[in-house]
Backbone as ProteinMPNN parsed JSONL, in Angstrom:
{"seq_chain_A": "XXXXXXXXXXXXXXXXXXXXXXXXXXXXXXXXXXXXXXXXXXXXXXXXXXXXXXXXXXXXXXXXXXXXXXXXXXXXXXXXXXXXXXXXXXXXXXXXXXXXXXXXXXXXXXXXXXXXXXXXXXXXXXXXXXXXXXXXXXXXXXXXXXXXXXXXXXXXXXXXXXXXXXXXXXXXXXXXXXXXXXXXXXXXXXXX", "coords_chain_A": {"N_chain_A": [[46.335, 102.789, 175.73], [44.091, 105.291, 177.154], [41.873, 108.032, 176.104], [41.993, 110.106, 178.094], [44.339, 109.841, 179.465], [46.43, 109.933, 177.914], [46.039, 112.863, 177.245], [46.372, 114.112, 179.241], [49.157, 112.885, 179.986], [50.428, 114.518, 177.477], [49.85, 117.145, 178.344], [51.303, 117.157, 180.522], [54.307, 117.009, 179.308], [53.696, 119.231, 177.934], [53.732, 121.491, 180.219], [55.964, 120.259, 181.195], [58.328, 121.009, 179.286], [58.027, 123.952, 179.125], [58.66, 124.524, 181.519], [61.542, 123.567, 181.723], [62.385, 125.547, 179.264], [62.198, 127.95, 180.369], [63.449, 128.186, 182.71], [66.44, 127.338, 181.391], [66.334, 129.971, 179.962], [66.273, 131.745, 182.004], [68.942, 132.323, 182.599], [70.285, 132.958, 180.606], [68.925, 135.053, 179.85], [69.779, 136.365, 182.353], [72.394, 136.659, 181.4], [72.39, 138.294, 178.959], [71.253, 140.46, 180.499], [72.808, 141.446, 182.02], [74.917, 142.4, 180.288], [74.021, 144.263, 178.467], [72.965, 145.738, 180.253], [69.943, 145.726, 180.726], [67.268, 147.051, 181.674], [64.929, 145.571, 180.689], [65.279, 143.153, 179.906], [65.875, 142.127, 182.275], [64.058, 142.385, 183.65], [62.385, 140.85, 181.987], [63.159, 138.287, 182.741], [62.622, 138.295, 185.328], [60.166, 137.762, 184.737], [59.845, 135.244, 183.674], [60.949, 133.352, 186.048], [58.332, 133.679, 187.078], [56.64, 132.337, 185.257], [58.101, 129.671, 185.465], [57.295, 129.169, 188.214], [54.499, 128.627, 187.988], [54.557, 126.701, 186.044], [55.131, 124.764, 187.43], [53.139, 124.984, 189.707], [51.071, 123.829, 187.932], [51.778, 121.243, 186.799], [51.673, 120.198, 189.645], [49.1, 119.614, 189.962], [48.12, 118.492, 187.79], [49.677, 116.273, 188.358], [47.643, 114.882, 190.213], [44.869, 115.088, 190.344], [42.219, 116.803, 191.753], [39.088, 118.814, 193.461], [40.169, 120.309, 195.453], [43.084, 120.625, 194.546], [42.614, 122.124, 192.268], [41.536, 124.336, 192.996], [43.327, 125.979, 194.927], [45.267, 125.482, 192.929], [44.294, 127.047, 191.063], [44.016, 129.792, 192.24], [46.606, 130.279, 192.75], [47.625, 130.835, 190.437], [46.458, 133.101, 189.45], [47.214, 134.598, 191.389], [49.856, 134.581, 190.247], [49.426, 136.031, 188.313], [48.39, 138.874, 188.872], [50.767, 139.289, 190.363], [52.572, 139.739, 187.957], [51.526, 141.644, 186.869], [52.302, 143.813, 188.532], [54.794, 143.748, 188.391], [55.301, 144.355, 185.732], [53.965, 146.962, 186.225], [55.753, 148.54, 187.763], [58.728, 147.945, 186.574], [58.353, 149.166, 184.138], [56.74, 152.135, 184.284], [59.429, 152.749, 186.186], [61.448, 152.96, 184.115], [60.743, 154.438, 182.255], [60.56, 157.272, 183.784], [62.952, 157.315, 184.922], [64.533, 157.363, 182.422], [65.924, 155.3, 181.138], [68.664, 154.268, 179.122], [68.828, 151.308, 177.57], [71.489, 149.397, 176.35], [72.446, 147.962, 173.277], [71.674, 144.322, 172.397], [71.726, 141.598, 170.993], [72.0, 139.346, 171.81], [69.775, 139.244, 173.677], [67.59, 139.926, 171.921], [67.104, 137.668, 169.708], [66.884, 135.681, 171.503], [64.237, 136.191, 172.767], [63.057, 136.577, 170.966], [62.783, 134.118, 169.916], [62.117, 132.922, 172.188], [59.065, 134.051, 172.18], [57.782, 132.876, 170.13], [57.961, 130.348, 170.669], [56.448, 130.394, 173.105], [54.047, 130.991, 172.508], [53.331, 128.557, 170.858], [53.22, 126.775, 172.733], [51.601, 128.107, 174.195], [49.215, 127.645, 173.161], [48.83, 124.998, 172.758], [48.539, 124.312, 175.293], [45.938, 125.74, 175.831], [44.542, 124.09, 174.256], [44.818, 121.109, 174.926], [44.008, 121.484, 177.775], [41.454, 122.421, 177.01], [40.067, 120.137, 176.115], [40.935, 118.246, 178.713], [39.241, 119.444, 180.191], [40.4, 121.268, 182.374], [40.699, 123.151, 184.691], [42.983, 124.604, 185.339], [45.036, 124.424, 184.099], [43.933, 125.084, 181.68], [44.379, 127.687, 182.564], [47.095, 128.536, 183.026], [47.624, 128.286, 180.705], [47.105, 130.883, 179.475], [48.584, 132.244, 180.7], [51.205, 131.46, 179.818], [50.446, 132.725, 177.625], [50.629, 135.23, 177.981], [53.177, 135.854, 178.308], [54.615, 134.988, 176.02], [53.765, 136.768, 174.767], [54.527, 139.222, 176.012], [57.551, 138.746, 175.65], [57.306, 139.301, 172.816], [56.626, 142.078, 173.112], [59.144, 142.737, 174.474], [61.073, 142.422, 172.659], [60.228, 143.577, 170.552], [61.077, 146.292, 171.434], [63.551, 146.303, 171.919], [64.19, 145.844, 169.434], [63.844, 148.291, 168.274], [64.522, 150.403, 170.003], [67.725, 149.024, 168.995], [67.972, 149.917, 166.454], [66.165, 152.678, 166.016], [66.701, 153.997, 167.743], [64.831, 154.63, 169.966], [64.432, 154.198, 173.019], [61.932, 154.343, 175.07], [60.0, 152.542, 173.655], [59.562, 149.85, 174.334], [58.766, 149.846, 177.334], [56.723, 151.239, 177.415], [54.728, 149.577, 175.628], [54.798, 147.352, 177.235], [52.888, 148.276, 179.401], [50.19, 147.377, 177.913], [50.162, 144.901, 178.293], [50.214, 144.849, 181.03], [47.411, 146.021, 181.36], [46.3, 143.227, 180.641], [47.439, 141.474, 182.112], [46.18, 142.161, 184.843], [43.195, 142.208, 184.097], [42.874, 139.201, 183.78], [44.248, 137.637, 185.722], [42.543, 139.085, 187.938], [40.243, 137.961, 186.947], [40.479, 135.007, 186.947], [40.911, 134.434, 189.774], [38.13, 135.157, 190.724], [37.337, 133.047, 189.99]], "CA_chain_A": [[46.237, 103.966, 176.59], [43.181, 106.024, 176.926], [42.357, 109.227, 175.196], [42.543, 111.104, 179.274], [45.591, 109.209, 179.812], [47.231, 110.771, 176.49], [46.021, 113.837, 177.105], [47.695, 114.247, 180.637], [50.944, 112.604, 179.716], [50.46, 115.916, 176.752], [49.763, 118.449, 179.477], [52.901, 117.355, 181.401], [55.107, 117.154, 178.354], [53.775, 121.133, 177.801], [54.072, 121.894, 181.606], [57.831, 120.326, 181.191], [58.93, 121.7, 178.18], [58.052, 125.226, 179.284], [59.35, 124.494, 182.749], [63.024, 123.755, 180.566], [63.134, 126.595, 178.549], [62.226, 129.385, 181.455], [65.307, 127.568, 183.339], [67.449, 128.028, 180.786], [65.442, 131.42, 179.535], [66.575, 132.613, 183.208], [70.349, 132.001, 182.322], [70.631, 133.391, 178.848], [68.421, 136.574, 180.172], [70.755, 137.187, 183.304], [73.701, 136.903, 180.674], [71.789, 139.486, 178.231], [70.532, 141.751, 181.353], [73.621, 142.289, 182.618], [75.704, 142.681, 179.242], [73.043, 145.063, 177.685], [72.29, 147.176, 181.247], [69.009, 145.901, 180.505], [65.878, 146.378, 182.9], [63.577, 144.766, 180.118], [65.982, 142.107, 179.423], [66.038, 141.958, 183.543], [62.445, 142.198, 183.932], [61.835, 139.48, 181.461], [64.207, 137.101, 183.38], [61.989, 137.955, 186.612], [58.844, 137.166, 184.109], [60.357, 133.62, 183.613], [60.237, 132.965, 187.243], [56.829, 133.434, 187.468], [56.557, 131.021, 184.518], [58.524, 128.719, 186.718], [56.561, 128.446, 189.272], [52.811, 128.637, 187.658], [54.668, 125.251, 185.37], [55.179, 123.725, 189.044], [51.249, 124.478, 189.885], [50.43, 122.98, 187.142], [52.758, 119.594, 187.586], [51.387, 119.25, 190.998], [47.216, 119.491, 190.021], [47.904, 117.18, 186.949], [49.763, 114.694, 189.36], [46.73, 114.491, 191.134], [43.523, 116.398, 190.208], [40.829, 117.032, 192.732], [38.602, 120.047, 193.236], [40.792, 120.864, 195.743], [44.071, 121.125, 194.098], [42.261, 122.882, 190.708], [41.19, 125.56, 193.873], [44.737, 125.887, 195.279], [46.167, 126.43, 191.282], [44.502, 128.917, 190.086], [44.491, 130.73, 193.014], [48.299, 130.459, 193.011], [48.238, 131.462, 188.993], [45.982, 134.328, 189.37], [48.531, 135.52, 191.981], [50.799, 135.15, 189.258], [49.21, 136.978, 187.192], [48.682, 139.664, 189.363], [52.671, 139.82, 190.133], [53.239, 139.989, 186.894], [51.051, 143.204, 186.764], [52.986, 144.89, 189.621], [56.477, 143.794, 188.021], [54.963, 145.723, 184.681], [54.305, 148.801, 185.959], [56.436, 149.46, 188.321], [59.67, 148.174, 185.722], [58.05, 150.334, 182.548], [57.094, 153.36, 185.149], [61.048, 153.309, 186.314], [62.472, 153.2, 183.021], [60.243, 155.774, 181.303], [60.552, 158.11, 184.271], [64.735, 157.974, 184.73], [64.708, 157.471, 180.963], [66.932, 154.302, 181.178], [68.979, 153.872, 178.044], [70.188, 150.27, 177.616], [72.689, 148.972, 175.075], [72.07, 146.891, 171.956], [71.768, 143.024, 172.732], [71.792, 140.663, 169.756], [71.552, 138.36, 172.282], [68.438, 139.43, 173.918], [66.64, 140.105, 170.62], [67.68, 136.709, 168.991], [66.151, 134.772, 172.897], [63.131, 136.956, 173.487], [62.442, 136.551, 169.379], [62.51, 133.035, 169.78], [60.825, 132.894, 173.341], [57.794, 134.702, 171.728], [57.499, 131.877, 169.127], [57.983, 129.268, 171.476], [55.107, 130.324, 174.246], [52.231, 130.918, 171.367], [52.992, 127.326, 170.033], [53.043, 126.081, 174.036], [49.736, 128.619, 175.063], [47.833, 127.156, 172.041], [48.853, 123.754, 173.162], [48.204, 124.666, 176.671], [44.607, 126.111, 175.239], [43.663, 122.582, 173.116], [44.457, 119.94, 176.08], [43.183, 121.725, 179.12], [39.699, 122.239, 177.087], [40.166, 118.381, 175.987], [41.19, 117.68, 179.787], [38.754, 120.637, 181.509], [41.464, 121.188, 183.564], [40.821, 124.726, 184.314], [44.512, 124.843, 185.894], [46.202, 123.878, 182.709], [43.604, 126.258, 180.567], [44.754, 129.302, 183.144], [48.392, 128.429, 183.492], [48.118, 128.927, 178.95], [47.567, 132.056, 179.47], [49.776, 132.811, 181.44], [51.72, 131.043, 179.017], [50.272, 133.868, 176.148], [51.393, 136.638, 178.697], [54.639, 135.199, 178.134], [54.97, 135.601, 174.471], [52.919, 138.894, 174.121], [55.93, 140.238, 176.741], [58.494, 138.564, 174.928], [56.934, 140.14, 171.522], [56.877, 143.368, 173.608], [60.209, 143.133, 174.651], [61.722, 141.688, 171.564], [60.342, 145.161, 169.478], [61.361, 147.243, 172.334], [65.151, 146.254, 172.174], [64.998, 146.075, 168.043], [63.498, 150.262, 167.895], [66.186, 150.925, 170.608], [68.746, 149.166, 168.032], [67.901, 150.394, 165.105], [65.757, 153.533, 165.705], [67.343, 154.858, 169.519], [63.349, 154.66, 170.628], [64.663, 154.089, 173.89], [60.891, 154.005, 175.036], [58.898, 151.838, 173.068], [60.066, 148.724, 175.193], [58.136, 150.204, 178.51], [55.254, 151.721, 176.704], [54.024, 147.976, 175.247], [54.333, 146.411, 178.15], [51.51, 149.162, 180.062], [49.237, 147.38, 177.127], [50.377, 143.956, 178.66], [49.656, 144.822, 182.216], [45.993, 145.884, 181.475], [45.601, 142.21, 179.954], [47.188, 140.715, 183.075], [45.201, 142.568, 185.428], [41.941, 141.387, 183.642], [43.305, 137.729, 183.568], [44.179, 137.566, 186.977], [41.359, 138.954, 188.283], [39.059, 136.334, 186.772], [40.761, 133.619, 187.62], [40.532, 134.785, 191.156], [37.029, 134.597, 191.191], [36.502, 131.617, 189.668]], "C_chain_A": [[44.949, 104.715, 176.207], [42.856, 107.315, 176.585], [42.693, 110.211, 176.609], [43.754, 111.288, 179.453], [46.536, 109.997, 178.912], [47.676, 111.847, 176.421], [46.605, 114.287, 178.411], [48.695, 113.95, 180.579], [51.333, 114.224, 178.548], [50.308, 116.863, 177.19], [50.897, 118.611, 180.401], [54.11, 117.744, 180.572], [54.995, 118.991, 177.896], [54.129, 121.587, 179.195], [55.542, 121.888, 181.365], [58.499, 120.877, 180.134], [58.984, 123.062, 178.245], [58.47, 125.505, 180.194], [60.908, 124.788, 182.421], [63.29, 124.881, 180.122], [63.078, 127.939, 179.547], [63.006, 129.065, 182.191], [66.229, 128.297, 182.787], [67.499, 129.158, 180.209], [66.254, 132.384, 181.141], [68.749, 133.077, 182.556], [70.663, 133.064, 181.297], [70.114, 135.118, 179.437], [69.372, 137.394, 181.092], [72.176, 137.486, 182.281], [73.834, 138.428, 180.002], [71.262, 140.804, 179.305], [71.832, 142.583, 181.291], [75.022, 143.023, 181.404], [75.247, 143.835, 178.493], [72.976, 146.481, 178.689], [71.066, 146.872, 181.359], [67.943, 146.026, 181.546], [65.136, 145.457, 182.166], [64.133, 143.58, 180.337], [65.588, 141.494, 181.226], [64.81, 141.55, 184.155], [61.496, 141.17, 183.165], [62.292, 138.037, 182.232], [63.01, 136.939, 184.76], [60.28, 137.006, 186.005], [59.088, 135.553, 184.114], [60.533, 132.853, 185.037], [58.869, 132.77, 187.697], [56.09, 132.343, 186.844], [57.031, 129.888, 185.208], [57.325, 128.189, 187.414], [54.61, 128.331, 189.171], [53.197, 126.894, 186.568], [54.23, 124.551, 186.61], [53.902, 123.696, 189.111], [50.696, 123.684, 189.13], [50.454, 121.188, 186.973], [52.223, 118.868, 188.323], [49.747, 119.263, 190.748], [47.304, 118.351, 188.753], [48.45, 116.475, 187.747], [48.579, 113.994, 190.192], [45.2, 115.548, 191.697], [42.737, 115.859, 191.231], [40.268, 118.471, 192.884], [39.735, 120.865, 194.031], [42.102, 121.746, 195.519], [43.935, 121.651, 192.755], [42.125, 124.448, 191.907], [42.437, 126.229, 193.651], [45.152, 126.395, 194.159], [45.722, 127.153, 190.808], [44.055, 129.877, 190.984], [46.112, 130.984, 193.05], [48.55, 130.755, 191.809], [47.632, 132.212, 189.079], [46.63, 135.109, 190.472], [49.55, 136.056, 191.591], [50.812, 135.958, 188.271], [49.485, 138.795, 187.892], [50.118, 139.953, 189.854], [53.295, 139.909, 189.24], [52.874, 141.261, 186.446], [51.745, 143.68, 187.312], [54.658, 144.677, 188.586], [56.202, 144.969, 186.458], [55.079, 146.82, 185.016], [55.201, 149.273, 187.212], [58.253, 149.132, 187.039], [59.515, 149.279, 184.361], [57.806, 151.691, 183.209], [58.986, 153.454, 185.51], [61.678, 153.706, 185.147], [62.12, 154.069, 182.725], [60.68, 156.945, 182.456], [62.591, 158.447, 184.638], [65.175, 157.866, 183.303], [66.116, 156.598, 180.715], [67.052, 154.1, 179.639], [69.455, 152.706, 177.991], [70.832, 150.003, 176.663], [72.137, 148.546, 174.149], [72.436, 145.368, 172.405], [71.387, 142.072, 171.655], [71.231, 138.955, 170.56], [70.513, 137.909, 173.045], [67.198, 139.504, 173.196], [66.718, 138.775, 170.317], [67.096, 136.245, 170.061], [64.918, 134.988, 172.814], [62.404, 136.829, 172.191], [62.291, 135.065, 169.292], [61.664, 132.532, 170.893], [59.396, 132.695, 172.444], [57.376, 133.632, 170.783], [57.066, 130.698, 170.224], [56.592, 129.318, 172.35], [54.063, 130.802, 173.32], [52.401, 129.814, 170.849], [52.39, 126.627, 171.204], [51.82, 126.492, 174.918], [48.616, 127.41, 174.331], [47.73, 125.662, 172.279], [47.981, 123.262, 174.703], [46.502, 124.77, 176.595], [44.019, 124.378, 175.372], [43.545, 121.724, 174.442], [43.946, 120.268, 177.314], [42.212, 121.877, 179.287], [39.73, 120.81, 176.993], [39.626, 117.769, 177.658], [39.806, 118.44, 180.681], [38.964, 120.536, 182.709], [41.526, 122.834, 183.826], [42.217, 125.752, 185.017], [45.283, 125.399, 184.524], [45.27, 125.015, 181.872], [44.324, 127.677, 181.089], [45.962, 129.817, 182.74], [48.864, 128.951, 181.31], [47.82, 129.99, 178.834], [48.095, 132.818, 180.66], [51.01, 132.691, 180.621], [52.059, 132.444, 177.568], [50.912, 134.624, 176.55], [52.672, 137.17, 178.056], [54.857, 135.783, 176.788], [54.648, 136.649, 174.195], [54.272, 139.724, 175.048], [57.324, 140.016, 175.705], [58.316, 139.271, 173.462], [57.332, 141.44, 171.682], [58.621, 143.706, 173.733], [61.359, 142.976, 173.395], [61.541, 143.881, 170.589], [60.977, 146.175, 170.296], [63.029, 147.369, 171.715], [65.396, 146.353, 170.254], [64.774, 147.899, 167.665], [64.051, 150.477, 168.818], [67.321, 150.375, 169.674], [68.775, 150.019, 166.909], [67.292, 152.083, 164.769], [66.612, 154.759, 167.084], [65.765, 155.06, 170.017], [63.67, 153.908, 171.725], [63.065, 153.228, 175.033], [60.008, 153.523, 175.003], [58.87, 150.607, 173.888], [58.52, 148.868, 176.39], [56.817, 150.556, 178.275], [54.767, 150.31, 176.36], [54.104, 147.349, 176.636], [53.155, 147.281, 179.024], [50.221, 148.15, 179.102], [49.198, 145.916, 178.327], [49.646, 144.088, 180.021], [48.239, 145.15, 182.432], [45.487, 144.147, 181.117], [46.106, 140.917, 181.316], [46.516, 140.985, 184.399], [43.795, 141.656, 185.527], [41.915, 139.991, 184.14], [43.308, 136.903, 185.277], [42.712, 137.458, 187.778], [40.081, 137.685, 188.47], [39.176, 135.387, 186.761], [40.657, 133.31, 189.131], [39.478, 134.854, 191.637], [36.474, 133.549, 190.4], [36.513, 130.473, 190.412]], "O_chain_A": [[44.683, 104.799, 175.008], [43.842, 108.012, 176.825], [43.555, 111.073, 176.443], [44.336, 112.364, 179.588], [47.409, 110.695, 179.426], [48.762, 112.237, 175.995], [47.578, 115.028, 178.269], [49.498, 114.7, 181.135], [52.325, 114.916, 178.775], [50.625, 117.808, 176.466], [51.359, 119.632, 180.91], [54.872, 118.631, 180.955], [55.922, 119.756, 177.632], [55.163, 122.254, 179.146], [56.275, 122.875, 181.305], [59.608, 121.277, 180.489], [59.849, 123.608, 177.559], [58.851, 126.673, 180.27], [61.482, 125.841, 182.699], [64.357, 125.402, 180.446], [63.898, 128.849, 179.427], [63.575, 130.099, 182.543], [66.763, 129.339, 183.166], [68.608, 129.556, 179.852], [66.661, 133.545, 181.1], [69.344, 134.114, 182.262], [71.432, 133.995, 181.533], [70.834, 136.117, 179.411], [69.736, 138.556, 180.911], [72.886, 138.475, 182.465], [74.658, 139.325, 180.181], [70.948, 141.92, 178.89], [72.051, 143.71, 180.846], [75.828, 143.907, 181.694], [76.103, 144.435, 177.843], [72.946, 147.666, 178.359], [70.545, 147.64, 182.168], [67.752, 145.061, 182.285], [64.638, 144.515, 182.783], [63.464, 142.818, 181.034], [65.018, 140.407, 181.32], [64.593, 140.634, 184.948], [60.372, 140.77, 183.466], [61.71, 136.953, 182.183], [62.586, 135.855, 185.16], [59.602, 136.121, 186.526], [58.293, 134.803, 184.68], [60.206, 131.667, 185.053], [58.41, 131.932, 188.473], [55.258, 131.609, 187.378], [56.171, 129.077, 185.549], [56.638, 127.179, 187.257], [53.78, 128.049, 190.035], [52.299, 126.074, 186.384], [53.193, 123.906, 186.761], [53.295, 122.697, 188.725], [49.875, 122.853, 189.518], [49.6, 120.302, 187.006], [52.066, 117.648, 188.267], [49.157, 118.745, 191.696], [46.549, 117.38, 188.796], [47.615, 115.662, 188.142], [48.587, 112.866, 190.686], [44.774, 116.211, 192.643], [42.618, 114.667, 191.514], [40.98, 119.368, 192.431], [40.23, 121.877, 193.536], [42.345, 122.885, 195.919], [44.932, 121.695, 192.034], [42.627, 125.515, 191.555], [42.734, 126.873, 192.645], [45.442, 127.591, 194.109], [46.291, 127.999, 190.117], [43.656, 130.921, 190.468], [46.594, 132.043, 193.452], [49.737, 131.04, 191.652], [48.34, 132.951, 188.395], [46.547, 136.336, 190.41], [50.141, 137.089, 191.905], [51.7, 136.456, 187.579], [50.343, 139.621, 187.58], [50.529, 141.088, 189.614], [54.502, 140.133, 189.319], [53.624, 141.965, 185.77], [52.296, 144.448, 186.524], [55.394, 145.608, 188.255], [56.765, 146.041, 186.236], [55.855, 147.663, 184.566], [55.233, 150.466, 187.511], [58.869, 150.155, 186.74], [60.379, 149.963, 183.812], [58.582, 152.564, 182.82], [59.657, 154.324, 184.956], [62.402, 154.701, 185.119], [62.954, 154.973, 182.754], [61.342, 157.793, 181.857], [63.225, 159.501, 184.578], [66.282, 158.336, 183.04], [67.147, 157.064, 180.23], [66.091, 153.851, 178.912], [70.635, 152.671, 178.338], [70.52, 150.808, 175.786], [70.939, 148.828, 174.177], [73.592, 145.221, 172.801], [70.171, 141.907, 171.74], [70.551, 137.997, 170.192], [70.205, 136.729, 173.215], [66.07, 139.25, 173.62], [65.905, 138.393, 171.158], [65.957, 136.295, 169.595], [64.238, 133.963, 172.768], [61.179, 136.953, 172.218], [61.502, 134.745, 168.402], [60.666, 131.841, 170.69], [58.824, 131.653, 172.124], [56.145, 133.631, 170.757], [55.917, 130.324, 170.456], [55.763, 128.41, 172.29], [52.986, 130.946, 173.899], [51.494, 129.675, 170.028], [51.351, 125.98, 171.073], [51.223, 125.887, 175.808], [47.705, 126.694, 174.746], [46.671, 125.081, 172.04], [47.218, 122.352, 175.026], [45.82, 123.967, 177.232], [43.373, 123.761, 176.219], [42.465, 121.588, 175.017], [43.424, 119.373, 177.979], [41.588, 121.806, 180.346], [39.334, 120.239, 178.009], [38.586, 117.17, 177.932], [39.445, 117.955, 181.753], [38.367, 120.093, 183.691], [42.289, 123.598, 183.235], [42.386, 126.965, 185.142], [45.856, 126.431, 184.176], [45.942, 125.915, 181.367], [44.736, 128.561, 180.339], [46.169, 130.94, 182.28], [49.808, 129.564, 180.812], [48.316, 130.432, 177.798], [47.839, 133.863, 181.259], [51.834, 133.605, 180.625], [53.036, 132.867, 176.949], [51.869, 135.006, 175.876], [53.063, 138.228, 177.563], [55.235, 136.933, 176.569], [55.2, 137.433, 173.423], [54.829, 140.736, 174.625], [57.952, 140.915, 175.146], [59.323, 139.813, 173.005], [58.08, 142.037, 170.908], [59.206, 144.662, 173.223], [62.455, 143.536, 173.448], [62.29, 144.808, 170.282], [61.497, 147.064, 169.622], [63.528, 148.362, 171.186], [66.434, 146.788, 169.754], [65.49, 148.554, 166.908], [64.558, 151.507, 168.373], [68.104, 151.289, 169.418], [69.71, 150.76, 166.607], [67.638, 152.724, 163.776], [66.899, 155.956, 167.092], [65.735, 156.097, 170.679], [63.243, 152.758, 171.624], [63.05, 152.107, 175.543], [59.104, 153.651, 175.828], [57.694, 150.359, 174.15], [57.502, 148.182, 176.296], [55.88, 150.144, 178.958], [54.198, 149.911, 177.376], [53.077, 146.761, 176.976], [52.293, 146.459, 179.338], [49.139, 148.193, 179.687], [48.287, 145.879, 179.154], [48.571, 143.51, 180.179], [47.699, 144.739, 183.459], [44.313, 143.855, 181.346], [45.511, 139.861, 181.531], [46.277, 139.998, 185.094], [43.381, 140.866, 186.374], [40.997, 139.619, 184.871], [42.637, 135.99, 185.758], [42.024, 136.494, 188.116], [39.467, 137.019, 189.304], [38.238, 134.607, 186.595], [40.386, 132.213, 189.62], [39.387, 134.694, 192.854], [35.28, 133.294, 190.237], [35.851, 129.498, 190.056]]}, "name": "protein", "num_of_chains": 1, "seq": "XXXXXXXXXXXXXXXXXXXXXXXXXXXXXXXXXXXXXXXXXXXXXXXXXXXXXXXXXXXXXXXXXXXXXXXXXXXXXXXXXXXXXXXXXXXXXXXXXXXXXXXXXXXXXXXXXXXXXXXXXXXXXXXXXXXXXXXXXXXXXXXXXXXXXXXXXXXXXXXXXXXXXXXXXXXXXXXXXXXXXXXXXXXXXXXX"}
């Protein structure tokens, strides 16, 4: 097998493996949203859709690269990016402004703490083979990938300084940092 060949069967294997866990990431989150009250918990679950379907772009331009379908994907992941901005601030604006308290979730902390691990091993992977491949789908779609974990990081401290401290707050506030970085991201994938 050839080293392209390798490295595309290793770009699908990250595509599918992150496709898997934002599946079952949806599941576990709706369990934790609705057990907790959570918007974050709720608003991470919608984040994992977007992961969804920026894996799929990615799927369908490695099945069958051409300029065309590198166009096509990261126009359709810098869309995602940008909907991942709008789901930021308008979920961290609602909460901070009705001053949504949610519960304690062991089981949202304990997902969203392992998420966050998971999508910085799968960006950095995402990173290595899409410069390898210069697949500038597969480089976009890893950060989108980072997004991922920097939210899950976000949301992960959010829900442990609401357990432990009642910083109700801190959750909604980190992600505003997030949405300047998918803004940016977006953007410049949009004119590239």
């Amino acid at each position: 097998m050839d080293r392209q060949a390798g490295l595309t069967r290793a770009g699908f294997v990250l595509e599918g493996t992150t496709l898997a866990w934002n599946v079952v990431g949806v599941v576990v989150l709706t369990i934790a949203a609705i057990t907790a009250r959570s918007v974050a918990l709720a608003g991470f679950g919608l984040d994992s859709l977007i992961e969804i379907g920026a894996s799929t772009v990615v799927i369908w331009g490695l099945s069958g690269s051409n300029e065309h379908r590198q166009r096509v994907g990261l126009r359709l992941i810098g869309v995602a990016f940008l909907l991942l901005a709008v789901y930021l601030s308008v979920q961290s604006t609602v909460v901070l402004v009705l001053g949504f308290h949610a519960h304690h979730s062991t089981l949202g902390i304990v997902w969203t703490g392992t998420t966050a691990a998971v999508m910085y091993l799968l960006a950095a992977g995402k990173a290595h083979v899409g410069g390898a491949l210069q697949h500038p789908v597969l480089q976009a779609e890893g950060k989108v990938t980072l997004v991922d974990g920097l939210l899950a990081t976000a949301v992960v401290l959010g829900l442990a300084l609401n357990a432990s401290l009642g910083w109700w707050w801190a959750d909604p506030v980190a992600a505003y940092v997030l949405l300047i970085y998918a803004l940016k991201e977006g953007r410049t994938v949009l004119r590239s």
